[in-house]
C-alpha positions as CSV (number, residue, x, y, z in Angstrom):
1,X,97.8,-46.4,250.7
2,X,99.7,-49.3,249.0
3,X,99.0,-51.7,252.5
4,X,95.4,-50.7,252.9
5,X,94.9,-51.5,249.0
6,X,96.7,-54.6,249.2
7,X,94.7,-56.0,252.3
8,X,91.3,-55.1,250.4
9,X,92.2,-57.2,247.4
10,X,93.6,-59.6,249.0
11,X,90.2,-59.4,252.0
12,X,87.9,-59.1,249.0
13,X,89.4,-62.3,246.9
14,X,89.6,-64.3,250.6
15,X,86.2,-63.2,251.7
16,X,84.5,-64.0,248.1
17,X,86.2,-67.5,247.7
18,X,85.1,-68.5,251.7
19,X,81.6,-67.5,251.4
20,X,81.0,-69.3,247.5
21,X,82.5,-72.5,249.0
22,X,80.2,-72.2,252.5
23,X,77.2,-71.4,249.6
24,X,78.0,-74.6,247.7
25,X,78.5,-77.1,250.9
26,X,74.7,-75.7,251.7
27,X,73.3,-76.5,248.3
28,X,74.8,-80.3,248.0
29,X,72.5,-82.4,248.3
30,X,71.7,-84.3,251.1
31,X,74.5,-87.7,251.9
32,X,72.8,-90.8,250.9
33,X,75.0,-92.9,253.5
34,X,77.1,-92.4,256.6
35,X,80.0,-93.4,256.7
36,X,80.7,-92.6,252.9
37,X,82.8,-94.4,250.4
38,X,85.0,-93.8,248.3
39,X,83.2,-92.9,245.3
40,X,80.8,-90.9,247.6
41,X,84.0,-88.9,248.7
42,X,84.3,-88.5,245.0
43,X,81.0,-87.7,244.2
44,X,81.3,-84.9,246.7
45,X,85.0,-83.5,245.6
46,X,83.3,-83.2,242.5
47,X,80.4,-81.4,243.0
48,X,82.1,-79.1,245.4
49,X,84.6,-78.2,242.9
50,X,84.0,-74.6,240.7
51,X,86.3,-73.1,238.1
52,X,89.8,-72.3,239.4
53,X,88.7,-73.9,242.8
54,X,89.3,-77.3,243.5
55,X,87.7,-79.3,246.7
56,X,88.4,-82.5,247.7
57,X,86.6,-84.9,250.7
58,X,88.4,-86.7,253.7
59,X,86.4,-88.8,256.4
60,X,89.1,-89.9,258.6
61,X,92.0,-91.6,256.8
62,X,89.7,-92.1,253.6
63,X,90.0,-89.0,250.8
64,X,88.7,-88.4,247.7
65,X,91.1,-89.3,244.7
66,X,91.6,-85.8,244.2
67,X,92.9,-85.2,247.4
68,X,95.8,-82.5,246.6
69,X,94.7,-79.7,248.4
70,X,94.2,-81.6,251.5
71,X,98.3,-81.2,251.5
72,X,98.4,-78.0,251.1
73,X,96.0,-78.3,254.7
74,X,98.6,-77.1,257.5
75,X,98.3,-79.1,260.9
76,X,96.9,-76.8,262.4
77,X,94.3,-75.7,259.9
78,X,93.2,-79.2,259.6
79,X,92.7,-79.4,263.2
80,X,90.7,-76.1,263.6
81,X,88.4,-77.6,260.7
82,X,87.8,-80.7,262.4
83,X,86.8,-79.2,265.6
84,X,84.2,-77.7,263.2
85,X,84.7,-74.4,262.6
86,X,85.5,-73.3,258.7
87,X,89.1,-71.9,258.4
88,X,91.2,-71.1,256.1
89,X,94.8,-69.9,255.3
90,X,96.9,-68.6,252.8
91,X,100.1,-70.6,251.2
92,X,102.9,-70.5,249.2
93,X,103.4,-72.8,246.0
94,X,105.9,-72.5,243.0
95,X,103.3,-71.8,240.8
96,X,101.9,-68.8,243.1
97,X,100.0,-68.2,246.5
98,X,96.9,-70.2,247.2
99,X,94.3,-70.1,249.9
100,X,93.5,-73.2,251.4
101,X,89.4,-73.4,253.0
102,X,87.9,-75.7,255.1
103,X,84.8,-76.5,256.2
104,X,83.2,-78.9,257.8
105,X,80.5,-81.1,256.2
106,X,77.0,-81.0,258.7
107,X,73.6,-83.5,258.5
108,X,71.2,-81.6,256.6
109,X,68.3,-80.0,259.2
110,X,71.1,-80.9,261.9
111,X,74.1,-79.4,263.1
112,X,75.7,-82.6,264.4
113,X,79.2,-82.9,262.2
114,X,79.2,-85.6,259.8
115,X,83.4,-86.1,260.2
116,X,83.5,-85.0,256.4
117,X,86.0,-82.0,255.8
118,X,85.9,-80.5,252.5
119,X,89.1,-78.4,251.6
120,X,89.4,-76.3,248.4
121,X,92.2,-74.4,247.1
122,X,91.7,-70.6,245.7
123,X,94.5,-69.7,243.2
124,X,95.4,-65.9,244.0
125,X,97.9,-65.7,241.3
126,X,95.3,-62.8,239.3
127,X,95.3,-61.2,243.1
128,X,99.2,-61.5,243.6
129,X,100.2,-60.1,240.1
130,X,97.4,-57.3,241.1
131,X,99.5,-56.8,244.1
132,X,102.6,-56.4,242.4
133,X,101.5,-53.9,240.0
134,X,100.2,-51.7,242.9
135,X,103.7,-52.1,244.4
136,X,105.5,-51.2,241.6
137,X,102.8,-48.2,241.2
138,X,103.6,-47.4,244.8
139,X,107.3,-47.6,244.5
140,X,107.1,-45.3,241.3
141,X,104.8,-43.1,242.8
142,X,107.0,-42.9,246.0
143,X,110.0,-42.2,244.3
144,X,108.6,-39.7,242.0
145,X,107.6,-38.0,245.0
146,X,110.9,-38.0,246.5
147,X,112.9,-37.0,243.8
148,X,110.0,-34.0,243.7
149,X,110.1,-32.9,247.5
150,X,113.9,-33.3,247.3
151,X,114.5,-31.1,244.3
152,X,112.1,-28.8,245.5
153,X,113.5,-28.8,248.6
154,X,117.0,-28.2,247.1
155,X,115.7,-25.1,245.7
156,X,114.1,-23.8,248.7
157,X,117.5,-24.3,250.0
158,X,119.4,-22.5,247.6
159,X,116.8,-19.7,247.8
160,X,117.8,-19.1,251.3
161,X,121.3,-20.1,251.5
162,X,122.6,-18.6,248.8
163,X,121.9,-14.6,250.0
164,X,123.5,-16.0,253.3
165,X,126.5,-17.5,251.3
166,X,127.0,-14.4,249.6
167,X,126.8,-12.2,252.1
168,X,129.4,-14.1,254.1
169,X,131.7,-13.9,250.9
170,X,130.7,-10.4,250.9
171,X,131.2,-10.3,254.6
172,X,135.1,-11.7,254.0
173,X,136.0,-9.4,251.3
174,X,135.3,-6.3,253.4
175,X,137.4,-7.8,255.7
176,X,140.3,-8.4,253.6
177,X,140.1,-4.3,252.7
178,X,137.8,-4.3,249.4
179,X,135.6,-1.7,250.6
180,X,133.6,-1.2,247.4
181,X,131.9,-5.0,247.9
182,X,128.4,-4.4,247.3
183,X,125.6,-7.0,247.8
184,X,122.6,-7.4,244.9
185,X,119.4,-7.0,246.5
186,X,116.6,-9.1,245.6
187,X,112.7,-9.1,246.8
188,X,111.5,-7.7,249.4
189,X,111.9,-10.4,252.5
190,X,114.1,-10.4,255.7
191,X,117.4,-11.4,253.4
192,X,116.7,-8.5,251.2
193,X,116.4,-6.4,254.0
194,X,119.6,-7.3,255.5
195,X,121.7,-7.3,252.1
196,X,120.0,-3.3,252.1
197,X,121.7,-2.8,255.9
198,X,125.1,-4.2,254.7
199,X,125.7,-2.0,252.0
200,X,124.6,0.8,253.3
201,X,126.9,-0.3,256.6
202,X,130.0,-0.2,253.5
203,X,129.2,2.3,251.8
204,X,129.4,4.5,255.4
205,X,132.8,2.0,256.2
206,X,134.4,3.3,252.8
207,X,133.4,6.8,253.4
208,X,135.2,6.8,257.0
209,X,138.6,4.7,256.0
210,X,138.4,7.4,253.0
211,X,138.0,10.3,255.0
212,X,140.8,8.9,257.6
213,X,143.2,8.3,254.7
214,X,142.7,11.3,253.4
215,X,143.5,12.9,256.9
216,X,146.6,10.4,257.5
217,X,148.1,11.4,253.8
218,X,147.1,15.2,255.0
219,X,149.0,14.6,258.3
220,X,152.1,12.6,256.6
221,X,152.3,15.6,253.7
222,X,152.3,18.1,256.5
223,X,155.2,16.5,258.8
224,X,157.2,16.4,255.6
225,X,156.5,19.6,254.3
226,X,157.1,21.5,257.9
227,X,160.4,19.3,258.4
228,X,161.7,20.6,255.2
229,X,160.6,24.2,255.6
230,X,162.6,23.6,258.8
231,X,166.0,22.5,257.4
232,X,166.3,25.9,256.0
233,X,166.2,28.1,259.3
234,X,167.5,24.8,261.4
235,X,170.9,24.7,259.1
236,X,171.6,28.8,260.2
237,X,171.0,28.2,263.9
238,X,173.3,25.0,264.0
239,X,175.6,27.2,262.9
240,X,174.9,30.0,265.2
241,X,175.0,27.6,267.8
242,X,178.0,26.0,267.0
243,X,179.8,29.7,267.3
244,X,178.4,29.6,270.6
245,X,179.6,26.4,272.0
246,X,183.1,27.5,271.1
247,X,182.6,30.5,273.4
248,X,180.7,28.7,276.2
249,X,183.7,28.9,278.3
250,X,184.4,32.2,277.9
251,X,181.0,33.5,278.9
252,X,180.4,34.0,282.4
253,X,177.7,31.9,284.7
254,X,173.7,32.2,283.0
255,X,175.1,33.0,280.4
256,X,177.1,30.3,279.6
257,X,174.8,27.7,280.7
258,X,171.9,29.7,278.1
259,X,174.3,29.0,275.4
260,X,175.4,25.4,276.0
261,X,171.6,24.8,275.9
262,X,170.5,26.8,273.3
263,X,173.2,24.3,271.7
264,X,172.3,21.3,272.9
265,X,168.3,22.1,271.9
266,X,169.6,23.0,268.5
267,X,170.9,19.5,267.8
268,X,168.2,17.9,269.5
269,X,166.0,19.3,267.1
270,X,168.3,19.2,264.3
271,X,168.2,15.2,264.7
272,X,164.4,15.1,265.3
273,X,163.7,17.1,261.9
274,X,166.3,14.8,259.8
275,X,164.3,11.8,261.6
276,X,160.8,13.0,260.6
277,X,162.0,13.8,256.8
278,X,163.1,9.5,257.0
279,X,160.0,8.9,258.4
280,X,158.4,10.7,255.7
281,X,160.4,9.1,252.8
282,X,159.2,5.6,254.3
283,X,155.6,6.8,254.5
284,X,155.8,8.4,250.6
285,X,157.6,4.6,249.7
286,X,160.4,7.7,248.6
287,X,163.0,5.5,250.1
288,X,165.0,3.7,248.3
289,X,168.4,1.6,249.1
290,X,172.3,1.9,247.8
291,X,173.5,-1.8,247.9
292,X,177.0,-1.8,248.1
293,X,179.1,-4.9,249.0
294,X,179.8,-4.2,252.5
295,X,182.0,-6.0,255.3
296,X,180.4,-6.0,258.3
297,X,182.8,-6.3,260.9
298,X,184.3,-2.6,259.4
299,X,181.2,-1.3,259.1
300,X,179.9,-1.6,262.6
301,X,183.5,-0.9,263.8
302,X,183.1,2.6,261.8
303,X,179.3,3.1,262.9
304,X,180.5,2.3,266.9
305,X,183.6,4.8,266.5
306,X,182.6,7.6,265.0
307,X,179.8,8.0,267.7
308,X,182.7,7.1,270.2
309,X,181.3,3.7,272.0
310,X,183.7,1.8,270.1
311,X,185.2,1.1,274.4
312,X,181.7,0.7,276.0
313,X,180.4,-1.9,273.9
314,X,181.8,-5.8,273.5
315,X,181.7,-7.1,270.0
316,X,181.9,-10.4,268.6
317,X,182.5,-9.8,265.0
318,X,183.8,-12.5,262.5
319,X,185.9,-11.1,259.9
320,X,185.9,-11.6,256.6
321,X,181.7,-11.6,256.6
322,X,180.4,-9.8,253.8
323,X,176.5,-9.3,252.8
324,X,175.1,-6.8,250.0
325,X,173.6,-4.4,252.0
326,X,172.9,0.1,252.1
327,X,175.9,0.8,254.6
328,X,174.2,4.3,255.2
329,X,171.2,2.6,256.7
330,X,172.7,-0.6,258.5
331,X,174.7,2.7,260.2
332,X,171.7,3.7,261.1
333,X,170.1,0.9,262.4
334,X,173.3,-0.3,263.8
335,X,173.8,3.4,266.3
336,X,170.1,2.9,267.3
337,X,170.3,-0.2,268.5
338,X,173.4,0.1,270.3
339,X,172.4,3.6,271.3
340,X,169.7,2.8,273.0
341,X,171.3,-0.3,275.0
342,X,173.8,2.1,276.1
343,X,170.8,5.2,277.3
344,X,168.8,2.3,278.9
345,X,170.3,-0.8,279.8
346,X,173.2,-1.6,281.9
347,X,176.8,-3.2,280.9
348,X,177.8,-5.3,279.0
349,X,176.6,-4.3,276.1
350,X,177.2,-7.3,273.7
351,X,177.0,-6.5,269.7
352,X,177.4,-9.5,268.0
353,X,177.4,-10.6,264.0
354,X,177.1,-14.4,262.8
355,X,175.9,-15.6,259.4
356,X,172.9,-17.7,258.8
357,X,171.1,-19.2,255.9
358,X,171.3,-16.8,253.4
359,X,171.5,-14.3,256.0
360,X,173.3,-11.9,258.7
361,X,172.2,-12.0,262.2
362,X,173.3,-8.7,264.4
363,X,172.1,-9.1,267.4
364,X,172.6,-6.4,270.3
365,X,171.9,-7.4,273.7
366,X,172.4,-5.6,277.8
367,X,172.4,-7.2,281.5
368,X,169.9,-4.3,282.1
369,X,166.2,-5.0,283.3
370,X,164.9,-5.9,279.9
371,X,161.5,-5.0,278.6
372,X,158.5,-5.3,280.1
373,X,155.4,-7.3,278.8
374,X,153.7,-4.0,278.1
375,X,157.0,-2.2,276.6
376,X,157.1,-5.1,273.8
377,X,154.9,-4.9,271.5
378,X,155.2,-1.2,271.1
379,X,158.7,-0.9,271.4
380,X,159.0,-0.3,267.7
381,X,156.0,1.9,267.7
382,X,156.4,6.0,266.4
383,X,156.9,8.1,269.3
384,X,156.9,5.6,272.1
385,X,159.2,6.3,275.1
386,X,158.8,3.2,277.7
387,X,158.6,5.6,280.7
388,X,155.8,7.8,280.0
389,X,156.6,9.9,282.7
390,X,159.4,11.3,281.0
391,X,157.9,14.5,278.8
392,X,161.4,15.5,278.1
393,X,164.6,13.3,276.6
394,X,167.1,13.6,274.2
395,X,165.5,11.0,272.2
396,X,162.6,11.6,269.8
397,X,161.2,7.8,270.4
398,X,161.9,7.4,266.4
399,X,164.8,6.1,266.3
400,X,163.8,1.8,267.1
401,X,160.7,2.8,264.6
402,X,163.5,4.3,261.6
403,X,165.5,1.2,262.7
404,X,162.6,-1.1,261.9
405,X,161.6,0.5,258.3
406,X,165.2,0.3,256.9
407,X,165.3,-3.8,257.9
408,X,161.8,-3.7,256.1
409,X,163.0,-2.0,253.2
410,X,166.2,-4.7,253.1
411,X,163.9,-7.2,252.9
412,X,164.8,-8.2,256.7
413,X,162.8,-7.9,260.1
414,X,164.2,-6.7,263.6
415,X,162.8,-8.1,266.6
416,X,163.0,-7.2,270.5
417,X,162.9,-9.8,273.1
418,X,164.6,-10.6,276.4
419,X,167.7,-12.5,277.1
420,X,167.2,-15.5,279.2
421,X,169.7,-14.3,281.2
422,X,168.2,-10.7,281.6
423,X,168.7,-7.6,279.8
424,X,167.1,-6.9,276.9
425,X,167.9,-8.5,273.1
426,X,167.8,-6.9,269.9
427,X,168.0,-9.2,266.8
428,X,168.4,-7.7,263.4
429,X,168.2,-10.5,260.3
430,X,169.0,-9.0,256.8
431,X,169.4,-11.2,253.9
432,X,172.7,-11.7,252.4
433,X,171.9,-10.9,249.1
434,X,169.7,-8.7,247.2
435,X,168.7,-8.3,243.9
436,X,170.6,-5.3,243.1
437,X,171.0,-1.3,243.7
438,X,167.2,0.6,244.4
C-alpha cells in the first residue's frame, strides 16, 4: 500500500507538471524571428515560467539568462529532447528532489522543430515531505501490526503449549512415583480431552500400585508371621532331631538313613525360617546395626573357623585393620560369600581384605567357571538358584540376597563380577566409619 501510494503522488505531481508546461509551450505566442536572440530567449524563459516552475530557452549554444535548470538537464535527457520528443526526469538537489521537463519548441501550424528546447524545473519538495509522512505512517502502521500479530500470536501459543507443557510435567511426576498428580481440565477441545484420559489413566495407576502394595505388605506380613509361628514347633524338632543324630549309628539300615534325614531336613529348614525372619526385618526397615570396633583379620578368621573352612580357603588379611562395623552381620555376609565359592566354584578360594579411602574392601574370589551373563544381574535376586534345574539344594537362594541388605544397611554395596582370570569375584565395600550404634 505505501509503494502504490507513493507512485500515485509522485505520477500525479509528474503527470500534472508535464502536461501544464506542454499547455503553456502551445499558448506562447507565435516566434517573431528564427534564429532567436538573446532577449527573445529571454522573452520566452519568461513567459514559460509559472509559480514554483521555472523554464528557461536554449538554441544551440545560446541560453536564456536564466538558464539553471538547463544544468540540472542530464545528457541524456537533453539529447532525447533534442531529437524532439518531450522528456523528463527526476533529480536530486540539496534543497530537495526536482523534476526536470523538456520540450521541444515547434513553428506554429507546423511540426518542423524550431531547435528551441525549453526546460523547466518542478520542485517536489511538498510531494517528498508527502512521501515521508506516508512512510513514517507505514512504518508505524507496520510495526503496530507486528507487535499485534506477534503478541497475539504469543498467546495462541501459550494457549496451546502450555496444557502440553503441563502435562509433560505432569507426565514426569508420575514417573518419578507421585501418583496423586492430577491435571486441571479446561474447555472442551482436543487438549481438554486428553488432560480427562490422563487422569483417569492415574487415578486407575494409583489404584493398581495401591492394591499391589497392599498385597506385597500382605505377603511380607505373612512370611513373617508364618516364620515366627514356626520357631516355636521348629526349636522342639531340632531338638528331637538332634537326639536322633546321636543314635543314627545305632539304628539299623532305613532306619538310620530316615533319621539322619529327618536331621538334615530339620536344619535345612531351621536355617531357611531364621533367613526369612532377616528378610522380614529388612523389608519392615526392623533391622537395625550393633557398631562395634571390630578387627577384621579376627573377625573373618572366627567367621571362616567356626564353620570349619578356615583350610579350604586362602586369605590375605592385613593385620592390624580395624573399621566400625556390626560383627554379627559382616559374619554373615562374610560365610555367604565364602560359602557359596566353596558349593559352586572350584579352588582356590581367595578371601582377601585391603583398606581403601575411607573404606574396607573384602573381596572373595574362585578359579571356578564364573557367572554367566544371564546369572549376573540376578545373582543377588530373592530366591534365585543359577541352575534352575535344581528343585532341591541345601541352599534357600537367600543367602547372596541377606548378604546384600546388611552391606546396604552399612551404608556399603556388594557387587558380583568375574575375575579376568576366570572364576567368579565377589567384592564387598563397607565404609570405615559410621556414625554410631543403630
Amino acid at each position: 500500500m505505501y509503494v502504490q501510494a507513493r507512485g500515485v503522488i509522485l505520477q500525479k505531481a509528474q503527470d500534472t507538471a508535464v502536461l501544464a508546461l506542454i499547455e503553456r509551450v502551445r499558448r506562447m505566442p507565435p516566434i517573431a524571428e528564427m534564429p532567436p536572440s538573446q532577449d527573445q530567449l529571454d522573452w520566452i524563459s519568461n513567459s514559460l515560467s509559472e509559480g514554483k516552475e521555472h523554464a528557461s530557452a536554449v538554441y544551440g549554444t545560446l541560453r536564456s539568462r536564466s538558464a539553471g535548470d538547463v544544468a540540472a538537464a542530464s545528457p541524456e535527457l537533453r539529447a532525447t529532447v533534442g531529437a524532439g520528443t518531450v522528456a523528463w526526469q527526476r533529480v536530486s538537489r540539496s534543497r530537495g528532489t526536482a523534476l526536470v521537463i523538456g520540450v521541444p519548441l515547434r513553428i506554429e501550424d507546423s511540426s518542423y522543430r524550431s531547435g528551441i528546447e525549453v526546460y523547466s524545473t518542478y520542485d517536489l519538495t511538498a510531494e517528498d515531505e508527502a512521501v515521508k509522512q506516508l512512510s513514517l505512517l507505514a512504518w508505524l502502521t507496520g510495526g503496530g501490526a507486528m507487535v499485534l500479530a506477534v503478541g497475539l500470536a504469543l498467546f495462541a501459543a501459550r494457549g496451546v503449549l502450555r496444557p502440553v507443557r503441563e502435562l509433560g510435567d505432569a507426565a514426569r511426576r508420575l514417573g518419578e512415583g507421585d501418583l496423586a498428580t492430577r491435571l486441571e481440565v479446561r474447555g472442551a477441545d482436543e487438549l481438554a480431552g486428553v488432560a480427562g484420559t490422563f487422569n483417569t489413566t492415574a487415578s486407575a495407576l494409583e489404584r493398581h500400585i495401591e492394591d499391589l502394595r497392599r498385597m506385597e505388605s500382605d505377603a511380607k506380613r505373612f512370611v513373617a508371621d508364618v516364620s515366627h509361628e514356626l520357631r516355636t514347633p521348629l526349636a522342639a524338632m531340632t531338638a528331637v532331631a538332634d537326639v536322633l543324630e546321636e543314635d543314627t549309628a545305632l539304628l539299623p539300615g532305613d532306619a538310620g538313613r530316615a533319621a539322619r534325614l529327618v536331621s538334615q531336613e530339620v536344619h535345612n529348614l531351621t536355617r531357611l525360617v531364621n533367613d526369612l525372619i532377616e528378610v522380614s526385618r529388612f523389608d519392615s526397615g526392623a533391622a537395625a546395626l550393633a557398631l562395634e570396633d571390630v578387627d577384621l583379620a579376627e573377625a573373618v578368621r572366627a567367621t571362616l573357623h567356626a564353620r570349619g573352612w578356615a583350610d579350604e580357603i586362602r586369605t590375605e588379611l592385613p593385620e592390624g585393620l580395624t573399621a566400625r562395623l556390626d560383627p554379627r552381620r559382616l559374619d554373615v555376609i562374610v560365610a555367604n560369600l565364602a560359602g557359596n565359592a566353596l558349593k559352586h566354584g572350584a579352588p582356590p578360594v581367595v578371601l582377601t581384605v585391603r583398606a581403601g579411602a575411607g573404606e574396607v574392601v573384602v573381596e572373595v574370589g574362585d578359579d571356578g567357571p564364573g557367572l554367566s551373563g544371564e546369572v549376573l544381574p540376578q545373582v543377588f535376586d530373592r530366591f534365585y538358584k543359577a541352575d534352575s534345574a535344581r528343585t532341591r539344594s541345601e541352599g534357600s537362594g537367600l543367602g547372596l540376597a541377606i548378604a546384600w541388605e546388611n552391606a546396604r544397611l552399612h551404608g556399603g554395596s556388594l557387587v558380583a563380577a568375574n575375575h579376568p582370570r576366570g572364576g567368579a569375584l565377589f567384592i564387598l565395600r563397607l565404609p570405615s566409619h559410621q556414625g554410631g550404634a543403630s
